[in-house]
C-alpha positions as MATLAB code, in Angstrom:
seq = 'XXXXXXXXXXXXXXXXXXXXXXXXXXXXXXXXXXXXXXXXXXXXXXXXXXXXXXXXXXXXXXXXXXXXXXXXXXXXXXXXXXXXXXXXXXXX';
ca = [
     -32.326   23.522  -13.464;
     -30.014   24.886  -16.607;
     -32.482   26.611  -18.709;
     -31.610   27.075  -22.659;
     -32.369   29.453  -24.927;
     -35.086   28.660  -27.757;
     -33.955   27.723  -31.109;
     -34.574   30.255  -33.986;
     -37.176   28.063  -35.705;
     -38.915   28.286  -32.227;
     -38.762   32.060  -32.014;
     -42.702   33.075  -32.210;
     -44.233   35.572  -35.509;
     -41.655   33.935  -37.944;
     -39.638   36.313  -40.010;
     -41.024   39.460  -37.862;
     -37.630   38.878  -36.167;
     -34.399   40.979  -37.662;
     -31.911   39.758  -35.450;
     -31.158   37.713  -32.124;
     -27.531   37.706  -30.287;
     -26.571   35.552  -27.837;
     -23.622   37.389  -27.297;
     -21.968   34.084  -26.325;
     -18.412   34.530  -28.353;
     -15.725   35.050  -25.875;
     -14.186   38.017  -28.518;
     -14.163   39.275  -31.333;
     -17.875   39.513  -33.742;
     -20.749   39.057  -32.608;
     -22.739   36.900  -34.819;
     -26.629   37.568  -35.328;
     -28.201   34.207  -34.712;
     -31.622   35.172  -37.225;
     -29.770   37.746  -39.596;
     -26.589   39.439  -41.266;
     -26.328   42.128  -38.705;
     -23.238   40.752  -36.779;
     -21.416   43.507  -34.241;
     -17.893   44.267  -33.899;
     -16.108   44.472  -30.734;
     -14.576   47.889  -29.575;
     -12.178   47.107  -27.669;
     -12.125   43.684  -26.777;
     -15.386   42.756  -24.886;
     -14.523   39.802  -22.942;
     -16.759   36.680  -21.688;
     -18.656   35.732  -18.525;
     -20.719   33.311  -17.248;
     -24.094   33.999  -18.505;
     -27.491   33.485  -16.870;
     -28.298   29.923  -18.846;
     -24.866   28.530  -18.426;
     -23.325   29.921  -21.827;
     -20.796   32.853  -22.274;
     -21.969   36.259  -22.311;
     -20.241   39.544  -23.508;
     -19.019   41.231  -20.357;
     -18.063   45.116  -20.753;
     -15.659   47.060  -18.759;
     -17.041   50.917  -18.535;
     -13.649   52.081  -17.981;
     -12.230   50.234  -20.725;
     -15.161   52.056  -22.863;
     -16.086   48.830  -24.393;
     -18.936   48.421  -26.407;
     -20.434   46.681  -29.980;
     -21.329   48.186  -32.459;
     -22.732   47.996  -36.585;
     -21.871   50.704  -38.985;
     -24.872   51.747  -40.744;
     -24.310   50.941  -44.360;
     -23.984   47.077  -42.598;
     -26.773   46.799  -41.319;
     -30.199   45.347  -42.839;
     -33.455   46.054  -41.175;
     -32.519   48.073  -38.177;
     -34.128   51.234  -39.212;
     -36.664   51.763  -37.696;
     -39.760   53.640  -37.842;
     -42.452   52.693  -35.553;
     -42.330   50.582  -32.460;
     -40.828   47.708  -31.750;
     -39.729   44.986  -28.702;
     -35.890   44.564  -27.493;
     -35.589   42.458  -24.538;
     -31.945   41.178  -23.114;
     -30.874   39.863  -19.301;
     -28.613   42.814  -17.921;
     -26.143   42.136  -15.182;
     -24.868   45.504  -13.283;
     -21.885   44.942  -11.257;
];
């Protein structure tokens, strides 16, 4: 059974969430799905197969790819107490 992810006006708390990426863009940005806090790709993430059927960033270590958001781009990432980050990770 394909499972999907939830929509963002089905994400729980409302507005307690600063940003959500699917990481489903074969290249290039990275768009934040709740936010304005999109990442850039350092050179050239590629795509996969993800876990619910979509495409997911795939990195190369030796290619030392990565994404990234400068600072002065970023809106609400600072922070100063505790907070939640949950992804699916895939080690190869």
């Amino acid at each position: 059974m394909m499972m999907a992810l939830p929509a963002v006006s089905a994400l729980p708390q409302s507005g307690s969430i600063i940003s959500r990426w699917k990481l489903e863009e074969t290249s290039g940005t990275r768009s934040d799905d709740v936010g304005s806090n999109n990442l850039t790709d350092n050179n050239t993430v590629t795509g996969g197969t993800g876990k619910f059927g979509d495409t997911c960033s795939d990195f190369e270590a030796g290619n030392s790819e990565s994404l990234s958001i400068a600072d002065a781009s970023q809106s609400g990432l600072d922070f100063a107490g505790s907070f939640t980050l949950a992804c699916w990770v895939k080690l190869e």
